[in-house]
N, C-alpha and C positions, 0 to 999 in steps of 0.2 A: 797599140791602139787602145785609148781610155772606153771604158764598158762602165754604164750605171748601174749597178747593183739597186733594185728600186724593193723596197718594205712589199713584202706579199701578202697576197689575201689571208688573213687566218681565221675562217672563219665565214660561212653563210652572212650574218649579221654579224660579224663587226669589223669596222670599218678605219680603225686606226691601232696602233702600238707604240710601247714604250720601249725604245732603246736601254736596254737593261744591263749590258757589259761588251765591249767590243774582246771578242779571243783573239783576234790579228792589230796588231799595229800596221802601221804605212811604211812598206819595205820588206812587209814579210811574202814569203812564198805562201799561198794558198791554193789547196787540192781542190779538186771539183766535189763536190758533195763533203765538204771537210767544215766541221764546224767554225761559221764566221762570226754571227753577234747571237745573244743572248736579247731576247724577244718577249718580253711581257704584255697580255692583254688582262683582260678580264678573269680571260677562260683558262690559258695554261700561260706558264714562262718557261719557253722550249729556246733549244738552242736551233740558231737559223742555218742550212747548208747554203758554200757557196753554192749557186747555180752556175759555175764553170770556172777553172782553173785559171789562176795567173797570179800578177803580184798585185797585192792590195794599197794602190798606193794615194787615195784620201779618202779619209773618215770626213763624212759631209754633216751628219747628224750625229753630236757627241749625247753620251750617257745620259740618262732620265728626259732625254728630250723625247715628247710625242708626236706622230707625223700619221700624217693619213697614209692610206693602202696605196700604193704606185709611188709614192715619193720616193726620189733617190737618196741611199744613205752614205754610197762610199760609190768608190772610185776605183775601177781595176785596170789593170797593165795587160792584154790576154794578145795573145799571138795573133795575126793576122792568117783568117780561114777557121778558126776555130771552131765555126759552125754558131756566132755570135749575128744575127740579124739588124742591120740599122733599121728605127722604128724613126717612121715620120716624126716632125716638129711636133704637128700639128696633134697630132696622139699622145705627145708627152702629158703626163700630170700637169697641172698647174701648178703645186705648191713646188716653191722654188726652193733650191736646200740652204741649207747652212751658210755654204762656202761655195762659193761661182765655180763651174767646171774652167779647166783649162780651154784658152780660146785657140792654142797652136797646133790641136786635133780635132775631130770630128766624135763627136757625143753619140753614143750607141747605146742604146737602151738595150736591157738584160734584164730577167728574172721574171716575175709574174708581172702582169700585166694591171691596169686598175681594173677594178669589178663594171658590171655592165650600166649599173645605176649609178646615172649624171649623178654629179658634187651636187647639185642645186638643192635634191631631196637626203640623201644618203639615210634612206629610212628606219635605221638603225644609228642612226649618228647622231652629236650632239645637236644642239641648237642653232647654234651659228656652221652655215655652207663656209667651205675654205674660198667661198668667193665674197660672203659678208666680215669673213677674216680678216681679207686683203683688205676691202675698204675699209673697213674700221681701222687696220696699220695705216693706209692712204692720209686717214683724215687727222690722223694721231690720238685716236681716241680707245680707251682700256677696254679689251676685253669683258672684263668684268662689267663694265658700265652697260656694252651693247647689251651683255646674257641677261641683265632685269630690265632690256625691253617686253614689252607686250606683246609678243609676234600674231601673226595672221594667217603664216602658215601653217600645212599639217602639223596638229600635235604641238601648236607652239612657238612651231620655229620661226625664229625673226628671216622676214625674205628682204630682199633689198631693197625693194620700195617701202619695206616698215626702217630700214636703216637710214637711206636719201632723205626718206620727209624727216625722223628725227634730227641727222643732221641738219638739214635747212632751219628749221626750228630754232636749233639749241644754236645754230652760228646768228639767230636772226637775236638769238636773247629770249625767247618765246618760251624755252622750256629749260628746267636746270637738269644735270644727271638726276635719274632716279637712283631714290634713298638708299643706302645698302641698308641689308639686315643688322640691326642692334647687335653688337658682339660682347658679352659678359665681360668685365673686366677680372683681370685672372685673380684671384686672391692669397693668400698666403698658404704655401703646400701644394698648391697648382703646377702640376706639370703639363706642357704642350708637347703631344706624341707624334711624331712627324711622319705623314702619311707614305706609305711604299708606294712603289706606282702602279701592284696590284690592288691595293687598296683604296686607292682614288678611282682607278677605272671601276672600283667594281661599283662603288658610288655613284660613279656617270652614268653608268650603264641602270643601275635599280633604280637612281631616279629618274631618269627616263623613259623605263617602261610605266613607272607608277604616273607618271605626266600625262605618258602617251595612249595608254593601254586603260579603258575602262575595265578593272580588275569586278571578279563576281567570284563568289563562293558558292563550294557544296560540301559536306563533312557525314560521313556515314560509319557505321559501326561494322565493326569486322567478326565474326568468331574465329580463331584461328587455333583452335584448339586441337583439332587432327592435323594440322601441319606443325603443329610445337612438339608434338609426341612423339610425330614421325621422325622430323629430324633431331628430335633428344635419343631416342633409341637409336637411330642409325650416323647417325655423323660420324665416330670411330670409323666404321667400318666405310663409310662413303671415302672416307680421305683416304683411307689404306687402297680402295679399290681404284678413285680415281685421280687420286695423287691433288686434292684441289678441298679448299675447306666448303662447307654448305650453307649461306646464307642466309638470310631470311630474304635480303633485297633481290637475288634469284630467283625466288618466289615470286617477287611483287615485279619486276622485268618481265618476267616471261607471262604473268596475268595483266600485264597492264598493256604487251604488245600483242595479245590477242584482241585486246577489248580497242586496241588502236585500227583494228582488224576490223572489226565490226562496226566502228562510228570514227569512218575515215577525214568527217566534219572537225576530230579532236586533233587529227595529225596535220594539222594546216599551217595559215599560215596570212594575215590581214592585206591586202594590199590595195592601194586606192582603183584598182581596176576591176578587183574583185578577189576572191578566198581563193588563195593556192592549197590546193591539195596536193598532198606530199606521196608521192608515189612508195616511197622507202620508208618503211619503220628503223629508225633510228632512234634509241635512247639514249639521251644523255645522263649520267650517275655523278650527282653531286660529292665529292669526295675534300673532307675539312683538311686547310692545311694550317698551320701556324698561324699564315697574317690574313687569311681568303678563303675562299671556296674556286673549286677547278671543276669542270662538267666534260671527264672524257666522255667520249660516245663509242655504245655499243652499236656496231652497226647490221641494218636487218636484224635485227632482234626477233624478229616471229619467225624466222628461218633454224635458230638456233634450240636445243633442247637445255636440259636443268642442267646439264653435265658442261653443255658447251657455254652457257651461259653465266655460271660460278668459277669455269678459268679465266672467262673474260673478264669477270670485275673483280678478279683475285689480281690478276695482272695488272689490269688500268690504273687499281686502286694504289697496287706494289709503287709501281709508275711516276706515279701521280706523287705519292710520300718523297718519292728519289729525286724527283724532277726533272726525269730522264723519258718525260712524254714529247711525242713528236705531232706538226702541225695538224697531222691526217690524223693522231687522236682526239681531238677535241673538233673537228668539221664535219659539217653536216647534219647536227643534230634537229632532231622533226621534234621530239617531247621530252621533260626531263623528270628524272623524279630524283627528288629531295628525302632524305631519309635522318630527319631531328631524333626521331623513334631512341638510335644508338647515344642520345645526352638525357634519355629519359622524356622530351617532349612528350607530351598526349593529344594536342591540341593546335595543328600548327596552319596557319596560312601566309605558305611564301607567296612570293614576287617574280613572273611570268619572266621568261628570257626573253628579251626583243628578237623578233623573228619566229618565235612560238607561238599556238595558241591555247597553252597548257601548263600547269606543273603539277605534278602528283607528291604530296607529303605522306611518306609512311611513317605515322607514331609508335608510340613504344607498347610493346605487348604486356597486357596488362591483366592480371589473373583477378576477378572478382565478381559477385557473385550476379547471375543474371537469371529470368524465368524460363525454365524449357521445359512446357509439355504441363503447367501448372505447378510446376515444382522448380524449387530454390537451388541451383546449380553452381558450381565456381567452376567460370572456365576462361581460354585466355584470350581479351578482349582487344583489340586494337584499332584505332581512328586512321582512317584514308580522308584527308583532305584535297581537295581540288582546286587550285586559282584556275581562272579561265579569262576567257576573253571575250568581255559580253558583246563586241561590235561581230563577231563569229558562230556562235553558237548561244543558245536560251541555257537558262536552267533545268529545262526534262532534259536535254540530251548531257547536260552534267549529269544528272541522278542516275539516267539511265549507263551510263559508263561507267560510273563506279561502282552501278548495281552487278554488271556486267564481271568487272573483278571480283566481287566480294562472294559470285557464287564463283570462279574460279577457283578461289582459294578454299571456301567452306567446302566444297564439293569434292577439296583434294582427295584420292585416296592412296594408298602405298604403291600401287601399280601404274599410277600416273609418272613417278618418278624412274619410270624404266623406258617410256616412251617421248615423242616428240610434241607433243601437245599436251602439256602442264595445264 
């Protein structure tokens, strides 16, 4: 019996992936929870399990192609009873795959399911709905052309009566494609670096939030000079005792999922109905890879102490280097914080995740001299920045959340590191 293998959610917000390597050919045996394709987003490139046993017999979506969440990517052979559910027509995705299913069986849908929010908005998703998609393949007209329409829906997006009238228009002679961007002609010594496909998505994704997301700043000064001391003088002994090294970014998780504690307004989240507030503190820890950036998530972070919270992004981080993170590491993340601090940054205002309404920059800790008490002191200084999401929250409840960490942290003392509330 053919089973659709359909692309899974990876992710709160986001809403599509790249087929990054297929591990099974068509004809091979594949185990139930046995690594099948290699899966690139934004956030991580995790290897996919099957969702149940059989033989894999069509690759629907070949290599570097990208497909929305529910699309079908392959094709499997699974015993009859398997405990495999037929899903209405009518439920299937829309986006139709590669390669037509076999019409001598019956089509049963498997795996995850598409996410709750209609294609029309996919509010985390590109510009074009995979139903301004379809029309635009209908009328034979370029991608590219539709994406510098003008749209009218949220954030942007071309809806399809911005697509109907331009075509009407453009078939009546009325309007010509709009102009693409001017592109440099390459000159001598010019090389073209060919984008990965975490590298584009990550593109997609940053300019989209900067499109969509009225970004606002806040940037405050730290002292962190009892917590530099503390863990200079003790980290030997912290690792020998708790087998885990001691970071700085453990410091700023554990004060920033307090202060997420306190201005539940920060752990949110924009939507045209109104501000979701996010029940779970979940951080996401920005960790550099080669060609991108990855955002596992620490989850419940305010549940967690200094001990439990420096295995977790000793690990994530390990993870993340190996490229042995799985989908449930990188979902559900509420706030993220970015840490430039580790390339020397002092000064830094990143770019919000779609579906947040937050990102926290820890800069580099920085010894120089400041005034304490009327007198000239050298102590060790560092920058907290905040992007935010001015359709969400003002700038007081910015100042006041970062005011919120900044006495966390200055207020550490040695005996804080023994208990549950850092």
């Amino acid at each position: 019996m053919p089973v659709e293998v359909k692309l899974p959610q990876l992710g709160e917000s986001t809403f599509e992936g790249t087929i990054g390597k297929w591990l099974k050919q068509p004809g091979d045996r594949v185990e139930r929870f046995e690594p099948l394709v290699e899966i690139i987003t934004d956030k991580v490139n995790v290897e996919m399990p099957a969702p149940f046993g059989g033989i894999l017999k069509e690759i629907l979506v070949p290599e570097g192609e990208t497909k929305n969440v529910g699309t079908p990517i392959a094709l499997m052979e699974v015993e009859e009873g398997a405990g495999v559910g037929v899903a209405p027509a009518a439920e299937r995705h829309s986006a139709a795959p590669t390669s037509p299913a076999p019409s001598a069986a019956p089509t049963v849908a498997a795996g995850v399911p598409p996410p709750a929010t209609a294609p029309r908005e996919r509010e985390a998703g590109a510009r074009l709905s995979p139903l301004v998609r379809r029309l635009a393949e209908e009328h034979g007209m370029p991608l590219a052309e539709v994406e510098r329409l003008t749209g009218t829906g949220t954030g942007g997006r071309v809806t399809k009566e911005d697509f109907l009238k331009y075509a009407e228009e453009r078939k009546a002679g009325r309007v010509g494609a709009p102009a693409a961007a001017p592109v440099a002609a390459p000159a001598a010594g010019d090389q073209l670096m060919k984008l990965t496909p975490l590298r584009r998505t990550i593109a997609q994704r940053m300019a989209q939030s900067k499109r969509e997301i009225p970004h606002a700043y806040g940037v405050i000064e730290v002292d962190m000079t009892e917590v530099v001391r503390w863990r200079e003088a003790q980290k030997d002994e912290w690792r020998r005792r708790n087998g885990v090294n001691l970071t700085y970014t453990a410091f700023f998780v554990r004060a920033a999922a307090a202060a997420l504690r306190a201005f539940s307004i920060v752990n949110s989240h924009w939507t045209e109905e109104g501000i979701l507030l996010r029940g779970r503190v979940n951080i996401g820890v920005g960790v550099a890879l080669e060609d991108g950036l990855t955002v596992p998530v620490i989850k419940d972070a305010d549940q967690k102490n200094l001990v439990g919270v420096a295995r977790e992004l000793e690990d994530l981080g390990r993870r993340a280097r190996e490229n042995t993170l799985t989908l449930e590491d990188v979902q559900g993340g509420t706030f993220t914080i970015t840490n430039p601090g580790v390339f020397g940054s002092i000064w830094s205002m990143p770019i919000i995740l779609p579906g947040q309404a937050a990102i926290l920059a820890t800069d580099a800790i920085v010894k120089r001299p400041v005034v304490r008490d009327d007198a000239v002191a050298v102590r060790s200084i560092m920058h907290l920045g905040l992007s935010f999401d001015h359709r969400v929250f003002d700038g007081a409840v910015a100042d006041q959340f970062l005011n919120h960490i900044k006495a966390r942290l200055e207020g550490f003392r040695a005996a804080d590191a023994s208990v549950t509330d850092i």
